[in-house]
N, CA, C and O atoms as CSV, one atom per row, in Angstrom:
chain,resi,resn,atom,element,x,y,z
A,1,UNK,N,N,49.945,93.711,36.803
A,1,UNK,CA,C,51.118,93.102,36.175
A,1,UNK,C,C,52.366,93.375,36.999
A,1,UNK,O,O,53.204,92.474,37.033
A,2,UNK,N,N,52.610,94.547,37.697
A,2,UNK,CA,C,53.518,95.003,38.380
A,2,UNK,C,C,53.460,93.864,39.628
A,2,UNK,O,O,54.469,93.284,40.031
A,3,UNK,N,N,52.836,93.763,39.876
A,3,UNK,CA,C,52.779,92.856,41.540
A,3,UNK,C,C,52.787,91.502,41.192
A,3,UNK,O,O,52.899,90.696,42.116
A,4,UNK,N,N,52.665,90.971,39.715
A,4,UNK,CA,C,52.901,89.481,39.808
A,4,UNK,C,C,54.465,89.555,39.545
A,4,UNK,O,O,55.107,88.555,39.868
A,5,UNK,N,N,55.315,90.896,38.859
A,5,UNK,CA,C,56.451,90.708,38.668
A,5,UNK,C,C,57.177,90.561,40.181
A,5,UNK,O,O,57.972,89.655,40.432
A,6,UNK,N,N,56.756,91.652,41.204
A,6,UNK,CA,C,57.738,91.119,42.417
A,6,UNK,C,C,57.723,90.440,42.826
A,6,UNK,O,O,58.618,90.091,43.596
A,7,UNK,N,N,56.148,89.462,42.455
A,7,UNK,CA,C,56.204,88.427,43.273
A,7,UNK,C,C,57.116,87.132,42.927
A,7,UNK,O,O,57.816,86.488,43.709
A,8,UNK,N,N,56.873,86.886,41.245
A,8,UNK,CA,C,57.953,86.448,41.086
A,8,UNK,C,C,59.453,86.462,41.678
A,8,UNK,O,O,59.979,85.506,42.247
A,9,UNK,N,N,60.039,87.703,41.445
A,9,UNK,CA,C,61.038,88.350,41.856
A,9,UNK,C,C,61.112,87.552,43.353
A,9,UNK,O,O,62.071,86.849,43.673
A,10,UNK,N,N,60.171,87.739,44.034
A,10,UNK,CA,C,60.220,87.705,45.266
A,10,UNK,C,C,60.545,85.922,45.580
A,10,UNK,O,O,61.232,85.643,46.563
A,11,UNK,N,N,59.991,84.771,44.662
A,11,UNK,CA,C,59.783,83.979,45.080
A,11,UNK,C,C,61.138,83.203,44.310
A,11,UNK,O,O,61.430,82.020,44.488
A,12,UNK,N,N,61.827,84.092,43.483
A,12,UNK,CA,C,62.695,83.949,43.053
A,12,UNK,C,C,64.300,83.775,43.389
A,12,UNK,O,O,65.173,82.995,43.009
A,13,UNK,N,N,64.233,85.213,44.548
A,13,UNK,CA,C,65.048,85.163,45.109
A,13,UNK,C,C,64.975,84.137,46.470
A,13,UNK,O,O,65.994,83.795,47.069
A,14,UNK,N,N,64.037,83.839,46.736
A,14,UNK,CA,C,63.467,82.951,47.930
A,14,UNK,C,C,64.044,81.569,47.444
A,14,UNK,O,O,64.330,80.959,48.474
A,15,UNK,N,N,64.350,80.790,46.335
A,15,UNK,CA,C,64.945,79.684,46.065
A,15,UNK,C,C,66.122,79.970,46.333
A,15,UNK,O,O,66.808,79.434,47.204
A,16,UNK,N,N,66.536,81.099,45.383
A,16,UNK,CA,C,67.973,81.393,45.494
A,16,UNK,C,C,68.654,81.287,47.045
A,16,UNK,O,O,69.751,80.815,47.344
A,17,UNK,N,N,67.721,81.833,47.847
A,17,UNK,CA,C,68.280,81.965,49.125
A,17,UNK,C,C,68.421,80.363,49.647
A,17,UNK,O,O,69.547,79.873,49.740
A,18,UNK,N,N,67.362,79.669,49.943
A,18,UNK,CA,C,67.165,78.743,49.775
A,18,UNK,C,C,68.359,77.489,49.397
A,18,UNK,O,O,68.480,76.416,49.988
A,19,UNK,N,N,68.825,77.775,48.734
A,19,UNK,CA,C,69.781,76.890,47.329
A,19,UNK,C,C,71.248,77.066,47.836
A,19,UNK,O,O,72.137,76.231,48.005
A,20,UNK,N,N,71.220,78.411,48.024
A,20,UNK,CA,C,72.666,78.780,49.038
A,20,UNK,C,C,73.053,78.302,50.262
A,20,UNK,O,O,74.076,77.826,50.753
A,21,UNK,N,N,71.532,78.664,50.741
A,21,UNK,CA,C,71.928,78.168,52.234
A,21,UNK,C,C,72.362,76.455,52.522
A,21,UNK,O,O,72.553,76.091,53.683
A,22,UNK,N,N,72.464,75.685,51.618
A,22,UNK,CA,C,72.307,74.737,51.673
A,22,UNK,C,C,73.776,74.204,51.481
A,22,UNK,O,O,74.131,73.114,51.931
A,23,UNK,N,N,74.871,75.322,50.557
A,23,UNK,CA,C,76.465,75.394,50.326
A,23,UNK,C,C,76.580,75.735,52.166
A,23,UNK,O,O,75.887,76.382,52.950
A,24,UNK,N,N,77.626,75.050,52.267
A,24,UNK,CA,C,78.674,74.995,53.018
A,24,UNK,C,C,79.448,76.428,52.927
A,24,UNK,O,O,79.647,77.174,53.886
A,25,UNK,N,N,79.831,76.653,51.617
A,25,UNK,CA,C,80.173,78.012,52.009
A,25,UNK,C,C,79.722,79.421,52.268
A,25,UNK,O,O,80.294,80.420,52.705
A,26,UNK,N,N,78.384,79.140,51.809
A,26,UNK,CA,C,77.740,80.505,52.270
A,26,UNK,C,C,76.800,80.373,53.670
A,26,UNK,O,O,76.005,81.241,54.032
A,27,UNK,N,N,77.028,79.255,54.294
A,27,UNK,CA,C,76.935,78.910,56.052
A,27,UNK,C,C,78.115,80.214,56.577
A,27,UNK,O,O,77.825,80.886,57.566
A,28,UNK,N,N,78.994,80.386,56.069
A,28,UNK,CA,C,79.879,80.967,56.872
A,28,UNK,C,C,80.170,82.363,55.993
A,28,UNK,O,O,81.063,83.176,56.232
A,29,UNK,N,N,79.281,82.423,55.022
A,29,UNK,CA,C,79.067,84.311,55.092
A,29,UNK,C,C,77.890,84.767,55.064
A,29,UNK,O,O,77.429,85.204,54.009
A,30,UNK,N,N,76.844,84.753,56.744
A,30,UNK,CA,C,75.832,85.089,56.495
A,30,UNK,C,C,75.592,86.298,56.139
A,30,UNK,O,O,74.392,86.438,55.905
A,31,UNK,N,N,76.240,87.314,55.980
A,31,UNK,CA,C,76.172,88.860,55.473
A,31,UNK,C,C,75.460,88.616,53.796
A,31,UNK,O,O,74.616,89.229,53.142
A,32,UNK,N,N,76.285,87.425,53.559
A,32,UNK,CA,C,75.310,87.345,51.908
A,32,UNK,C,C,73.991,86.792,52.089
A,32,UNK,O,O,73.111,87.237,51.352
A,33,UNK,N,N,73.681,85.883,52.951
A,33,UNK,CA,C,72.715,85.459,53.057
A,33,UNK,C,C,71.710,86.724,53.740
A,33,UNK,O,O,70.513,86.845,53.477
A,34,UNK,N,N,72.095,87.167,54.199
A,34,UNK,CA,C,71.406,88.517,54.899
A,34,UNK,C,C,71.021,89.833,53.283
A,34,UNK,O,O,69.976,90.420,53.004
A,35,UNK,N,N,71.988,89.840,52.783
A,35,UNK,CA,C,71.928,90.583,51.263
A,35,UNK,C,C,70.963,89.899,50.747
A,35,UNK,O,O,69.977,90.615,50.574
A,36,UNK,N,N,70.796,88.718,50.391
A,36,UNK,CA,C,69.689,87.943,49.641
A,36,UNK,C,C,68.197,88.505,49.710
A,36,UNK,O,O,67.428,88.993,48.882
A,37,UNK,N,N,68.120,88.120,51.513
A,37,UNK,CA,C,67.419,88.952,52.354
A,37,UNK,C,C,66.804,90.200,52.017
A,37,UNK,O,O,65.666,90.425,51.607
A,38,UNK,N,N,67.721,90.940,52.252
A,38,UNK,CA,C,67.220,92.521,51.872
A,38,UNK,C,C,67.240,92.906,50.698
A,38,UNK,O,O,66.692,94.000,50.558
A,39,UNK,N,N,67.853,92.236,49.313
A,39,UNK,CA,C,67.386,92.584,48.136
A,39,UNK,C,C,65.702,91.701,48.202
A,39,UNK,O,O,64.823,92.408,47.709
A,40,UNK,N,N,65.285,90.573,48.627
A,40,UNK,CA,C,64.244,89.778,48.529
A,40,UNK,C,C,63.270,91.345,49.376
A,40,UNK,O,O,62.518,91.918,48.588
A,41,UNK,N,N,63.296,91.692,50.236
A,41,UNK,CA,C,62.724,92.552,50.526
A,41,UNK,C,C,62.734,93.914,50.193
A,41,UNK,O,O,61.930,94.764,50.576
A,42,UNK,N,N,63.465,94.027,49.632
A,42,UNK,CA,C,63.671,95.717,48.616
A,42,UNK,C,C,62.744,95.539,47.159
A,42,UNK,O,O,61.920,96.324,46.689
A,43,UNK,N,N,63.088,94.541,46.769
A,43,UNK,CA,C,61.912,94.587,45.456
A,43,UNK,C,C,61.010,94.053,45.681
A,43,UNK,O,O,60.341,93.899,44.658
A,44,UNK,N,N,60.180,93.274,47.303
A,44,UNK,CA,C,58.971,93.166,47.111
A,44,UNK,C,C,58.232,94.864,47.507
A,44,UNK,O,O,57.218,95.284,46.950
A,45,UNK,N,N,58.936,95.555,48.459
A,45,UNK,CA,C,58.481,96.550,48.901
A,45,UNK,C,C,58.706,98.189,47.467
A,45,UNK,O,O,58.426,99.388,47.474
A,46,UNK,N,N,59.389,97.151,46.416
A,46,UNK,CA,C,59.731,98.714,45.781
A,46,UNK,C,C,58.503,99.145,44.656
A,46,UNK,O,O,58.550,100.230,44.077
């Protein structure tokens, strides 16, 4: 049950990232897009 939750999680934040990148304004703060990133990889690995 634990591992379908990150995966969710995981595939979750993967739209999100996804969805952003697609604004104009978060083209020009990839530091968030990079955060997306490493929270997407902090809770698949936690």
């Amino acid at each position: 049950m634990d591992y379908i939750v990150r995966f969710s999680a995981l595939v979750i934040m993967t739209f999100l990232l996804l969805f952003f990148a697609t604004d104009k304004w978060v083209k020009y703060n990839t530091w968030l897009m990079a955060g997306y990133m490493l929270a997407a990889g902090a809770i698949f690995l936690w």
